[in-house]
C-alpha positions in Angstrom: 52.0 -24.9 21.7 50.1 -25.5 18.5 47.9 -27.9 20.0 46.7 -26.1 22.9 45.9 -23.2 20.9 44.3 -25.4 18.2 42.4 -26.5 21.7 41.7 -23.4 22.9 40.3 -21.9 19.2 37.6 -25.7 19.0 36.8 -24.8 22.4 35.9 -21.2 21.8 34.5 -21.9 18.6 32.4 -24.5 20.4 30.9 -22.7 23.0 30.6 -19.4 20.8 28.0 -22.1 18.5 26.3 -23.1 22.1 26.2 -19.3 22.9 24.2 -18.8 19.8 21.8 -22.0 19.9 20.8 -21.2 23.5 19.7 -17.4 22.1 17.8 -18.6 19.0 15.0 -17.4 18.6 13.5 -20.5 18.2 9.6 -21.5 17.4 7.4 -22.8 20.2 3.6 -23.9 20.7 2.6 -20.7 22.2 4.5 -18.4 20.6 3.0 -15.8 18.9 5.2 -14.3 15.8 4.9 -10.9 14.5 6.9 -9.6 11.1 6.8 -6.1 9.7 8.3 -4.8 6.5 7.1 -3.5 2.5 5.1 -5.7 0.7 5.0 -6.1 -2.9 1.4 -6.8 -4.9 2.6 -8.2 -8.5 -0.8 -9.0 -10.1 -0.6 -11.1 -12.7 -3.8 -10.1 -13.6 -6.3 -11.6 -16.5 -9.7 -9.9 -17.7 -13.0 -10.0 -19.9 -14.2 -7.4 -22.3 -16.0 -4.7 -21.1 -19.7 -5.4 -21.9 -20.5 -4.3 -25.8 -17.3 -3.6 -26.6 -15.3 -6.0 -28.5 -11.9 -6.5 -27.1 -11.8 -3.6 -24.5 -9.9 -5.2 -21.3 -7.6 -4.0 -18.4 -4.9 -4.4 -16.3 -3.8 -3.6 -13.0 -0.5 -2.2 -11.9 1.3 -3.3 -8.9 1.7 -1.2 -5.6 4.0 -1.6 -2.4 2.1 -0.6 1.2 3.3 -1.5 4.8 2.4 -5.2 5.3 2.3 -7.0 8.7 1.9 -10.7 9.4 0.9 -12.4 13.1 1.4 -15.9 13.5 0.8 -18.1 16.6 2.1 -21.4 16.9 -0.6 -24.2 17.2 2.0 -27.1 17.9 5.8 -27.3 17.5 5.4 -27.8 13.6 2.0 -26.0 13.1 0.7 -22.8 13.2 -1.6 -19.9 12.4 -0.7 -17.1 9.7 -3.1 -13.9 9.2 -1.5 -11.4 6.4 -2.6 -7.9 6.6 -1.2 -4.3 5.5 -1.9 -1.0 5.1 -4.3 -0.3 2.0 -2.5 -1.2 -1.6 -3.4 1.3 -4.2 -4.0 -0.2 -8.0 -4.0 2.0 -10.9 -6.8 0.5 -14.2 -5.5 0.9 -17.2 -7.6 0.1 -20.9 -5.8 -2.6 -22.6 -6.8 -4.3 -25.9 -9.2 -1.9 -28.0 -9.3 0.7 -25.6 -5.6 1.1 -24.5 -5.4 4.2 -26.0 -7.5 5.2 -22.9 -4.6 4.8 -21.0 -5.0 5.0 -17.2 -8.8 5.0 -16.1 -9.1 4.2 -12.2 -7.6 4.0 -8.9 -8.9 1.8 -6.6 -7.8 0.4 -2.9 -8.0 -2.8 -1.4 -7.2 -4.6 2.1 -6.2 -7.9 1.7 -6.6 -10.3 5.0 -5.2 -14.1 4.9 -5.9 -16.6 6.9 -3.3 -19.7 6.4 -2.3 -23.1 8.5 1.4 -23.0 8.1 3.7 -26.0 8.3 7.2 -24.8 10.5 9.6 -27.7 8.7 12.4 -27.0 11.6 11.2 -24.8 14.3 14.0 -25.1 16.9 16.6 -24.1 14.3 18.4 -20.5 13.9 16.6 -20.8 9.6 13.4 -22.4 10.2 11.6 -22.2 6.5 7.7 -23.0 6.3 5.1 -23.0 3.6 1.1 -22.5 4.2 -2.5 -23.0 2.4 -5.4 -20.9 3.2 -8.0 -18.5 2.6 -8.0 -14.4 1.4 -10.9 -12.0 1.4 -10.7 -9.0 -0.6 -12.3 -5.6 -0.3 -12.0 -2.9 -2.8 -12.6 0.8 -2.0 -12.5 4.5 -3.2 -12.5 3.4 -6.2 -12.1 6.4 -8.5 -12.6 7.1 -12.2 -9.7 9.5 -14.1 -8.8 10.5 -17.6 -11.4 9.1 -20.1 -13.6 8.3 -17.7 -13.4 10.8 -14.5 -16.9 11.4 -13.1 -18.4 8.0 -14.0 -18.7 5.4 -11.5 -17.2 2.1 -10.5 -17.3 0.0 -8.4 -15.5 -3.4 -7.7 -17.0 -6.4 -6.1 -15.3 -7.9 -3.2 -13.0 -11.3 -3.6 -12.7 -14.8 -1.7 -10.3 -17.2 -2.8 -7.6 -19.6 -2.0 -4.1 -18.4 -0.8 -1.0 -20.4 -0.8 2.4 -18.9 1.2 6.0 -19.9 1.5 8.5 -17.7 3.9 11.7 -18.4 6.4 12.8 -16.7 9.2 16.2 -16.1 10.1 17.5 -15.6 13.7 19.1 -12.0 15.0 19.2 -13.0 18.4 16.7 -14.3 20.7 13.9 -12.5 20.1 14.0 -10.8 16.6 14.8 -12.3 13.5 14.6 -11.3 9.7 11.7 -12.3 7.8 11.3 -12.9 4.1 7.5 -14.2 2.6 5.5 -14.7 0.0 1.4 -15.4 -1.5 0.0 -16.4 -4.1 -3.4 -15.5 -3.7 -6.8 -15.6 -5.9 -8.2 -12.3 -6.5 -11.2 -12.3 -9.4 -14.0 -10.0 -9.3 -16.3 -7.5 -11.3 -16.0 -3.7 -12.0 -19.4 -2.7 -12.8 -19.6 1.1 -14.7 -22.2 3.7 -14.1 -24.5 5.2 -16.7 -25.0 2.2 -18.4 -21.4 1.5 -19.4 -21.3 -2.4 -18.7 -18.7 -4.4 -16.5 -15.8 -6.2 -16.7 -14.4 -9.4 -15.0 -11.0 -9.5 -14.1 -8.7 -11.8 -12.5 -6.0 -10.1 -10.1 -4.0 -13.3 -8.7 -1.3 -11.3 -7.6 2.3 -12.4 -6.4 2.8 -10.8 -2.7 6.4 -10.7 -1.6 7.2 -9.1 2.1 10.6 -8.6 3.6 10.9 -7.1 7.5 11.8 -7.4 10.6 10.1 -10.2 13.1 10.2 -11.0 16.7 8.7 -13.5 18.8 6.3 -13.3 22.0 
């Protein structure tokens, strides 16, 4: 008696395991990947002084906004990544000698990424991959406040190099959960109306996503 039902429990275990391979979600040359979910900007950000003023710097706070990743695989290890999301909001604060100023702008950005990805096991139900590429950065309504409201600033846009790391993890065979994340270079100039200088800084945020995917 024990051994047929220590039969029958291998046997169902065994083909519950093939019930769940054959639905995996699986990645294929073809396929086309999409993952949705928050996304998490973590600059850790660098800057100059302001022009003439000894040791007046910034920083820039983080933001989370709705990102959104496509991928499309090239081959049954390599494939395509583009990052995009819904505009991240960055409040500039003075540091150094003028962080008594506190909060001074707000500014947007958008921040598309183009990466070649490497799928290290793309038939399996985990499949993790890393990725190198490139990220373009456009800053916009950009707005003074506090010390400065009713100047003008603007920021200039950013290219740089991106690198990613993520793994997707199989619901069943079409959606899976999705965890990601950048680093990406971010550097570029503020430039202040009425005379008032600019300032370089260096965003080089941290991005971290975690949604929802499912394959085409």
């Amino acid at each position: 008696m024990w051994k047929r039902k220590s039969r029958f429990l291998m046997s169902t275990g065994l083909g519950v395991f093939m019930a769940a391979a054959s639905v995996a979600a699986t990645a294929a040359p073809g396929d086309w990947l999409v993952r949705v979910g928050p996304a998490n900007v973590s600059p850790n950000d660098d800057s100059g002084e302001l022009s003439g003023i000894a040791g007046a710097e910034v920083s820039v706070a983080s933001d989370t906004s709705l990102g959104i990743t496509i991928g499309y695989m090239l081959s049954d290890k390599l494939g395509i990544g583009v990052l995009g999301a819904l505009p991240f909001k960055h409040e500039i604060s003075g540091e150094g000698s003028i962080a008594g100023l506190g909060a001074i702008a707000d500014v947007k950005r958008l921040p598309p990424t183009v990466t070649l990805q490497y799928h290290f096991s793309p038939e399996a139900g985990v499949r993790p991959y890393v990725g190198a590429g490139l990220n373009y950065t456009t800053f916009f309504s950009e707005e003074t406040k506090g010390a400065l409201d009713g100047i003008d600033i603007s920021l200039d846009p950013s290219f740089g190099l991106a690198v990613e790391g993520g793994v997707d993890v199989d619901i069943n065979q079409d959606w899976f959960l999705s965890a990601q994340f950048w680093y990406i270079d971010i550097a570029t100039t503020a430039e202040l109306s009425g005379g008032l200088g600019e300032i370089d800084v260096d965003i080089n945020p941290w991005v971290f996503m975690l949604g929802a995917g499912r394959s085409f």
